[in-house]
The first five atom37 places (N, CA, C, CB, O) and aatype in JSON, in Angstrom:
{
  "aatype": [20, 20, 20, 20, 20, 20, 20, 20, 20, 20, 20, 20, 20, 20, 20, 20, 20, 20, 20, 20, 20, 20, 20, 20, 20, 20, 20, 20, 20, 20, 20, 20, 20, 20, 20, 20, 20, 20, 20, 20, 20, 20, 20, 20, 20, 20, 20, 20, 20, 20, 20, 20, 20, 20, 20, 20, 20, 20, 20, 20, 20, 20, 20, 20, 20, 20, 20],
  "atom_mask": [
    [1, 1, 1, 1, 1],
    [1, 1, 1, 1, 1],
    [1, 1, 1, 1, 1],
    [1, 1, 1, 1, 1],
    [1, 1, 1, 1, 1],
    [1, 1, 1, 1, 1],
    [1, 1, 1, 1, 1],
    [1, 1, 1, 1, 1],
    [1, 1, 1, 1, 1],
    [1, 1, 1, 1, 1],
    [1, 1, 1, 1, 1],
    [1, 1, 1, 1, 1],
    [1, 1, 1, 1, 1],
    [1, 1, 1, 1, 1],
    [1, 1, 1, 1, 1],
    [1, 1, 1, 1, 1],
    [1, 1, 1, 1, 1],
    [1, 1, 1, 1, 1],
    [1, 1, 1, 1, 1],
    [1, 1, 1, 1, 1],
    [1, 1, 1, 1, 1],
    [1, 1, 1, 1, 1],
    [1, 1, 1, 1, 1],
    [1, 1, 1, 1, 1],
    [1, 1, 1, 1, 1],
    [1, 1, 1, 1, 1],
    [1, 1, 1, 1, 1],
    [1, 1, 1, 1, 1],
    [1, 1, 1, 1, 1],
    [1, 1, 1, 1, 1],
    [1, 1, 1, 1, 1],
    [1, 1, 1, 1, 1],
    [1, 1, 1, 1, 1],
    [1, 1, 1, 1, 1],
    [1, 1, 1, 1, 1],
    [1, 1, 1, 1, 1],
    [1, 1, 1, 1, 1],
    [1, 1, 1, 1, 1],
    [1, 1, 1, 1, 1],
    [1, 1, 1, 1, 1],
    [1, 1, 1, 1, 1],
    [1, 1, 1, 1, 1],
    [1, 1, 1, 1, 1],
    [1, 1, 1, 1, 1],
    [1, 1, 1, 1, 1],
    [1, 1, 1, 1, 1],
    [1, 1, 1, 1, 1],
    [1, 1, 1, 1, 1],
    [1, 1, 1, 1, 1],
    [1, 1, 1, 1, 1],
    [1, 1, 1, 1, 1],
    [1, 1, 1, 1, 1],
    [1, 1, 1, 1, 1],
    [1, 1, 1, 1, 1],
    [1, 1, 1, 1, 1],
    [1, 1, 1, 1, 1],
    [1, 1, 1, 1, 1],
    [1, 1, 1, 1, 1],
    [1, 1, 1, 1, 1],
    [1, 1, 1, 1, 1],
    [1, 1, 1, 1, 1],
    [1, 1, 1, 1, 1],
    [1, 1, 1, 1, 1],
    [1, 1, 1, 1, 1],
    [1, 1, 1, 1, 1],
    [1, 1, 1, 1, 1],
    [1, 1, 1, 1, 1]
  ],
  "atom_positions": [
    [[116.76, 135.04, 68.01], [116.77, 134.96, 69.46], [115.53, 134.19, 69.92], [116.82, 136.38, 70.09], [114.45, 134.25, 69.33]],
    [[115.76, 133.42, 71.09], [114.71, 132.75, 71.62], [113.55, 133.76, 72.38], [115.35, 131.72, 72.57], [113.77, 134.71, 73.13]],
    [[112.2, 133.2, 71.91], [111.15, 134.16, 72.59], [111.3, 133.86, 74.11], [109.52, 133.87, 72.06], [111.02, 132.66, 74.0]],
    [[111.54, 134.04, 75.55], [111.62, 133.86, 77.05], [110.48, 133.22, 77.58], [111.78, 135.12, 77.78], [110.38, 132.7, 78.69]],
    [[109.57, 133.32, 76.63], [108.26, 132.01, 76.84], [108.01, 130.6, 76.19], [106.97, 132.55, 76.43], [107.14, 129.74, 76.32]],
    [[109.07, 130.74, 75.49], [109.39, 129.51, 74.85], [110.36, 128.93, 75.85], [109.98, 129.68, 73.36], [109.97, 127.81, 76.19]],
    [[111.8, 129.39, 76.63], [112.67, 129.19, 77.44], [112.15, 128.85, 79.0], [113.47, 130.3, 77.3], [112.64, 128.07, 79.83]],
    [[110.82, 129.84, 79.1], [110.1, 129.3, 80.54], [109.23, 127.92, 80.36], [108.95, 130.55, 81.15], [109.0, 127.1, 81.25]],
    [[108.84, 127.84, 79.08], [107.94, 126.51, 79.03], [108.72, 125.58, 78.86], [106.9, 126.37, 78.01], [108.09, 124.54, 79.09]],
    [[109.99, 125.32, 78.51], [111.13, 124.73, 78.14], [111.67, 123.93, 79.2], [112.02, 125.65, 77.7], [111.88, 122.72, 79.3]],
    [[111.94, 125.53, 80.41], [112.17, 125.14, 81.97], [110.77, 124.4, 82.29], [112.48, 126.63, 83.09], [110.99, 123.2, 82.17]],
    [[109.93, 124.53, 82.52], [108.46, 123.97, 82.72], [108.35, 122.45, 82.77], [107.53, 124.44, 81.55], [108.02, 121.82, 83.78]],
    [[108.6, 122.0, 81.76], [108.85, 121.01, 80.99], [110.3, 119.91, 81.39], [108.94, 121.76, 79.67], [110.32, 118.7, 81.61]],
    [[111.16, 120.68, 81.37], [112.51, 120.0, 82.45], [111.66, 119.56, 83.52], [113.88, 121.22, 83.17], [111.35, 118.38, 83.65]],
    [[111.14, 120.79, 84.58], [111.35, 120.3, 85.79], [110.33, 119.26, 86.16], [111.4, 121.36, 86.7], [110.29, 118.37, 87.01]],
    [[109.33, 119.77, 85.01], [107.93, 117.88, 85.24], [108.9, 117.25, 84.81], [106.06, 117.35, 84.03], [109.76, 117.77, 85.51]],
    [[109.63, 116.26, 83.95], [109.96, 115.61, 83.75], [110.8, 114.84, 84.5], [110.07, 115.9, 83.06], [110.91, 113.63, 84.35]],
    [[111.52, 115.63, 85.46], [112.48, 115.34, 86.23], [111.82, 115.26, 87.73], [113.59, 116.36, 86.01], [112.34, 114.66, 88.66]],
    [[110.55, 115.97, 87.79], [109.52, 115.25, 89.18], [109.21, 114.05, 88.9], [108.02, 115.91, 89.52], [109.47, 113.11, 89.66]],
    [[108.66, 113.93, 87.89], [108.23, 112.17, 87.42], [109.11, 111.51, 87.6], [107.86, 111.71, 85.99], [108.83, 110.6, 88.38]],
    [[110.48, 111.5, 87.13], [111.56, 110.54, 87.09], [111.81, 110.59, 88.38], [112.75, 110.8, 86.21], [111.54, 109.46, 88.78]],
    [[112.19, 111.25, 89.31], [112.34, 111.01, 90.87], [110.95, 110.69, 91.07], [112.91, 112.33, 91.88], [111.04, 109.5, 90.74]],
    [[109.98, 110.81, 91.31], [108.67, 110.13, 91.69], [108.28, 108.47, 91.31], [107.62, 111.02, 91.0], [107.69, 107.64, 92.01]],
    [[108.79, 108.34, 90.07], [108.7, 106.88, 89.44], [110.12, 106.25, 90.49], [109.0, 106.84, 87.27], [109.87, 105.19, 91.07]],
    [[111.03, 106.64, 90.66], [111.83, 106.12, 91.02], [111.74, 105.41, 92.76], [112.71, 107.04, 90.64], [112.04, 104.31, 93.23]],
    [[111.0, 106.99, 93.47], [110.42, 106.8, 95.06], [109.48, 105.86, 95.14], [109.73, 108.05, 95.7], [109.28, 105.23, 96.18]],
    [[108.62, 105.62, 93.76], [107.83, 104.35, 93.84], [108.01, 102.87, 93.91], [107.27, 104.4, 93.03], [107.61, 102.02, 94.71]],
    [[108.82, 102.82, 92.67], [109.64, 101.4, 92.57], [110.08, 101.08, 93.58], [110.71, 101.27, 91.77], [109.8, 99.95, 93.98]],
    [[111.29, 102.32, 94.72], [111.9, 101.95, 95.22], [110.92, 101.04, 96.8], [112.87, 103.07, 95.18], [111.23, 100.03, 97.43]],
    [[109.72, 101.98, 96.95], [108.61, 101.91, 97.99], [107.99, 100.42, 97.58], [107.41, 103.32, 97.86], [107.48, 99.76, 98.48]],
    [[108.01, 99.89, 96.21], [107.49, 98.7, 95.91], [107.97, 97.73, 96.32], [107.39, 98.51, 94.89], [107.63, 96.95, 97.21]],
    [[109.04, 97.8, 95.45], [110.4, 96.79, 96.19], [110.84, 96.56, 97.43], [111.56, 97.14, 95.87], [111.3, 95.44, 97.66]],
    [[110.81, 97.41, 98.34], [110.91, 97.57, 99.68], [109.76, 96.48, 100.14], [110.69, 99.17, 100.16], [109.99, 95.34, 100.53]],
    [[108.59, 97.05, 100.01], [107.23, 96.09, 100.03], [106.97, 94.58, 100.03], [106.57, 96.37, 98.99], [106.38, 93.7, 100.66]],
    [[107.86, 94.81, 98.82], [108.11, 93.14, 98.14], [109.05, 92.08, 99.35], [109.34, 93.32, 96.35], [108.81, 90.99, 99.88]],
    [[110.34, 93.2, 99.44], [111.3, 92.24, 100.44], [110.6, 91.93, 102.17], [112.99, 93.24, 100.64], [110.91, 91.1, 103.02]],
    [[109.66, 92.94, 102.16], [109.49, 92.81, 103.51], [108.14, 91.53, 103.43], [109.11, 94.49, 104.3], [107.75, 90.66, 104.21]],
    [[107.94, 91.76, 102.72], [106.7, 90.31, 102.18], [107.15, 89.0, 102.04], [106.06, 90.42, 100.62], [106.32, 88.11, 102.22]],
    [[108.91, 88.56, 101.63], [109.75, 88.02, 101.39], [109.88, 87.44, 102.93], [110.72, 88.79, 100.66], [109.6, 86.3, 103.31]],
    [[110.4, 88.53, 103.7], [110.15, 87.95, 104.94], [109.73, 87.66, 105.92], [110.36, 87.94, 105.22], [110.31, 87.1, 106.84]],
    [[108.29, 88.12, 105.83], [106.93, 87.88, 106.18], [106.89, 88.88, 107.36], [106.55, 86.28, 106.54], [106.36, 88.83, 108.47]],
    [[107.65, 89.78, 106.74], [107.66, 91.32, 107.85], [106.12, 91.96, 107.43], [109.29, 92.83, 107.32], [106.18, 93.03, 106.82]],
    [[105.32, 91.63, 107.59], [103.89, 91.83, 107.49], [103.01, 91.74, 108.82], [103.42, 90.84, 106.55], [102.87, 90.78, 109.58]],
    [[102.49, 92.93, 108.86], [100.88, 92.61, 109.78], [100.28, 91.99, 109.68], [99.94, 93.19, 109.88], [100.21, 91.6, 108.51]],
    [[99.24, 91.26, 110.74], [98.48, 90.52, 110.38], [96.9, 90.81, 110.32], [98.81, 89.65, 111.01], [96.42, 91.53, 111.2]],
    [[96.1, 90.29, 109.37], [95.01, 90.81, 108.55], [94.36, 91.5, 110.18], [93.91, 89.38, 107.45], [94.28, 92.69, 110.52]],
    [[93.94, 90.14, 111.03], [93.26, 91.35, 112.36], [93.65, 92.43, 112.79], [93.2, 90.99, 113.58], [92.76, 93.26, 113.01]],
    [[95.17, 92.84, 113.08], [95.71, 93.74, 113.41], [95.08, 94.68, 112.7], [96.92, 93.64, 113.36], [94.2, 95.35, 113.25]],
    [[95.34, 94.84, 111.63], [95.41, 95.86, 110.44], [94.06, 96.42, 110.66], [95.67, 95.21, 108.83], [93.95, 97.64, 110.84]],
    [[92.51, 95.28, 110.65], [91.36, 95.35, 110.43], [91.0, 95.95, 111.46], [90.78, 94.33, 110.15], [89.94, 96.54, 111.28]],
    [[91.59, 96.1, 112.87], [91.19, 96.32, 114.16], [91.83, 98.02, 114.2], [91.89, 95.04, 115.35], [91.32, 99.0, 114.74]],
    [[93.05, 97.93, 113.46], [93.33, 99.52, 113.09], [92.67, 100.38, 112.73], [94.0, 99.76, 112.31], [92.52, 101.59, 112.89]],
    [[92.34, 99.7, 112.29], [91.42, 101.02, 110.55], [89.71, 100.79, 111.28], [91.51, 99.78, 107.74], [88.79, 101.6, 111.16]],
    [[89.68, 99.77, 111.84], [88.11, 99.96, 112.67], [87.89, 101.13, 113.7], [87.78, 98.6, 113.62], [86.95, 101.92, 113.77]],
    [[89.15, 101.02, 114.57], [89.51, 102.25, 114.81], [89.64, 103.58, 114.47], [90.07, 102.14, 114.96], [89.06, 104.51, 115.02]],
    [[90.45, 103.66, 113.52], [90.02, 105.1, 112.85], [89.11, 105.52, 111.72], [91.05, 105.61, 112.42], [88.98, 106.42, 110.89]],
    [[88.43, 104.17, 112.21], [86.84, 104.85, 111.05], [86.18, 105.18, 112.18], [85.63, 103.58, 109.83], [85.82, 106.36, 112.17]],
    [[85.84, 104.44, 113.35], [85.09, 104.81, 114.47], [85.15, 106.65, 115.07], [85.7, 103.72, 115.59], [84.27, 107.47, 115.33]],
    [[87.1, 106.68, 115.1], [87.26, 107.94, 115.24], [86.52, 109.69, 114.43], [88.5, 107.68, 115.06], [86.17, 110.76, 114.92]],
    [[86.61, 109.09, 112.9], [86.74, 109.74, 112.05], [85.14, 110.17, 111.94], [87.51, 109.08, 110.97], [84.9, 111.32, 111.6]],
    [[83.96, 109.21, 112.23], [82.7, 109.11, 112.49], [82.33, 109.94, 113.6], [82.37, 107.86, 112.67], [81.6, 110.89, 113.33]],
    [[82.68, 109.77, 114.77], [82.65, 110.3, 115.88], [82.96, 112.14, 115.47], [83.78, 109.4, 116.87], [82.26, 113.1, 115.83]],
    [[83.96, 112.16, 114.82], [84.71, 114.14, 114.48], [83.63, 114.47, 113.7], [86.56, 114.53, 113.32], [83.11, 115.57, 113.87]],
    [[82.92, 113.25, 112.37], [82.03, 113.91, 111.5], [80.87, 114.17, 112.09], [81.8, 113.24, 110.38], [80.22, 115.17, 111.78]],
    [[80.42, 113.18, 113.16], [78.81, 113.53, 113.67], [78.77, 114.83, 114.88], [78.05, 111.92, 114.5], [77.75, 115.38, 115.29]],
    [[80.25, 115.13, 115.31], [80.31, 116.31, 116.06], [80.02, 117.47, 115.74], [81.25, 116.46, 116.41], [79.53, 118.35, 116.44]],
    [[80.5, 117.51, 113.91], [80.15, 118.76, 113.33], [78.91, 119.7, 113.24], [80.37, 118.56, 112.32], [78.97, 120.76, 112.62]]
  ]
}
């Protein structure tokens, strides 16, 4: 008879394997997506982006020096 800790590590073991494989898969699929929209120059442009994130560093500065 099987020891039930051999059968839980068994299950253990399925279900990583089968997170990775859907996870590798949500990636590729997120890559590729990436790729086509690059294809059609469905892209931001570098200022936009830079003027974003200047923004929420400014924000994020502002919450830390409040503390």
């Amino acid at each position: 008879m099987i020891d039930s800790d051999v059968i839980l590590q068994l299950i253990r073991d399925f279900m990583r394997q089968t997170v990775e494989r859907q996870h590798n898969t949500w990636f590729r699929d997120q890559v590729e997506a990436g790729r086509q929209q690059l294809e059609r120059s469905d892209v931001l442009p570098h200022d936009m982006v830079e003027s974003s994130a200047a923004a929420w560093r400014d924000e994020i500065s502002r919450k830390v020096a409040g503390k």
